[in-house]
C-alpha positions in Angstrom: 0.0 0.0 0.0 1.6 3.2 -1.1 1.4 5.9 1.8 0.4 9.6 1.2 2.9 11.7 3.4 0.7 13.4 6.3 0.6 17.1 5.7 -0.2 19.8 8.7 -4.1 19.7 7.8 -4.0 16.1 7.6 -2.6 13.5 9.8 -1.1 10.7 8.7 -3.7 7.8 10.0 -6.8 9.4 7.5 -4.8 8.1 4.2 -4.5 5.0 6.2 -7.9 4.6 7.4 -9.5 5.6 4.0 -8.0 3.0 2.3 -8.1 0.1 4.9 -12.1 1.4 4.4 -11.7 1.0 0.4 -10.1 -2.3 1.3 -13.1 -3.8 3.4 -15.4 -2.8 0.2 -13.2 -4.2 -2.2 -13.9 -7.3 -0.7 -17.7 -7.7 -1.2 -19.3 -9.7 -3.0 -21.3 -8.6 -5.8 -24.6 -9.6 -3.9 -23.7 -8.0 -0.8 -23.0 -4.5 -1.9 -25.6 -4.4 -4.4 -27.7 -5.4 -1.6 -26.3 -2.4 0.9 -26.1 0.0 -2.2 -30.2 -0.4 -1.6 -30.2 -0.1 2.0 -28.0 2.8 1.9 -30.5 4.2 -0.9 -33.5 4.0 1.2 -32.0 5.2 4.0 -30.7 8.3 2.1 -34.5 8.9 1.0 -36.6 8.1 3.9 -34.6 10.1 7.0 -34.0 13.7 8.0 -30.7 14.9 7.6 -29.2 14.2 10.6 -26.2 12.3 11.5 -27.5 8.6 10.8 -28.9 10.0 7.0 -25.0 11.8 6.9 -23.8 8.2 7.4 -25.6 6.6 5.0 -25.0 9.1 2.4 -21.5 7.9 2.5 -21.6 4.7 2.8 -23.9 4.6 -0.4 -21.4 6.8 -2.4 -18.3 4.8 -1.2 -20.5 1.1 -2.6 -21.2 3.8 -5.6 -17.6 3.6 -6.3 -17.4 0.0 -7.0 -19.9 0.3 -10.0 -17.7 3.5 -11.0 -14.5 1.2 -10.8 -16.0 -1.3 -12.3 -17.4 0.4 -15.5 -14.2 2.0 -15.5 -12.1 -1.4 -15.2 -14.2 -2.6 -18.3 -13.2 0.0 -20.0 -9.2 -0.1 -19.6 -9.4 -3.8 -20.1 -11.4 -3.6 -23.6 -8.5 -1.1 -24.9 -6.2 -3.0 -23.4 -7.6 -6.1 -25.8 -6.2 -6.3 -29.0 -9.1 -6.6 -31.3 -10.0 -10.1 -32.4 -9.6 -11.0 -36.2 -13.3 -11.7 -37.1 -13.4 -15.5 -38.3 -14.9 -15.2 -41.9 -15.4 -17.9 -44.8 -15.8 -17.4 -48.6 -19.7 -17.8 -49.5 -19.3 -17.2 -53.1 -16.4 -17.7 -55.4 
C-alpha cells in the first residue's frame, strides 16, 4: 500500500484509514454490496438529515464507487484487448 505523506491539515492515519475502508469494500461480494447499495438508498430517502442520514449518504457513495470502478475497469481492459480477427469464410467464389 503506497502511503500519502501526512501534511499539517491532515494526519497521517486518515490516508490510512480511508484505504483500509476501500479495502473492506473491495472485498464484497457482488450480492452484498448491491444489496447495501439499496439499504443505503432507502435510507438516504426516507430520514432527515441528521447524523444517521449523513452516514448513510457515505456509505452509499463509497459502494457507488465500486460500479464507478467497475465500469471504468471494463473500460481499460477492452482497450487493453487487442481486437479479435473476425473469423470469416468465402460464400461465393
Amino acid at each position: 500500500m503506497k502511503e500519502t505523506p501526512p501534511t499539517d491539515d491532515m494526519p497521517s492515519m486518515i490516508p490510512e484509514a480511508i484505504e483500509m475502508i476501500a479495502d473492506r469494500v473491495l472485498a464484497l461480494d457482488d450480492s452484498d454490496w448491491h444489496h447495501l447499495l439499496e439499504h443505503y438508498k432507502n435510507r438516504m430517502a426516507g430520514d432527515e438529515p441528521d447524523r444517521s442520514w449523513e452516514r448513510a449518504v457515505i456509505a452509499y457513495f463509497l459502494l457507488n464507487g465500486l460500479r464507478m470502478k467497475n465500469v471504468l475497469k471494463k473500460g481499460k481492459e477492452r482497450h487493453r484487448r487487442p481486437p479479435e480477427t473476425p473469423s470469416l469464410r468465402l460464400v461465393k467464389a
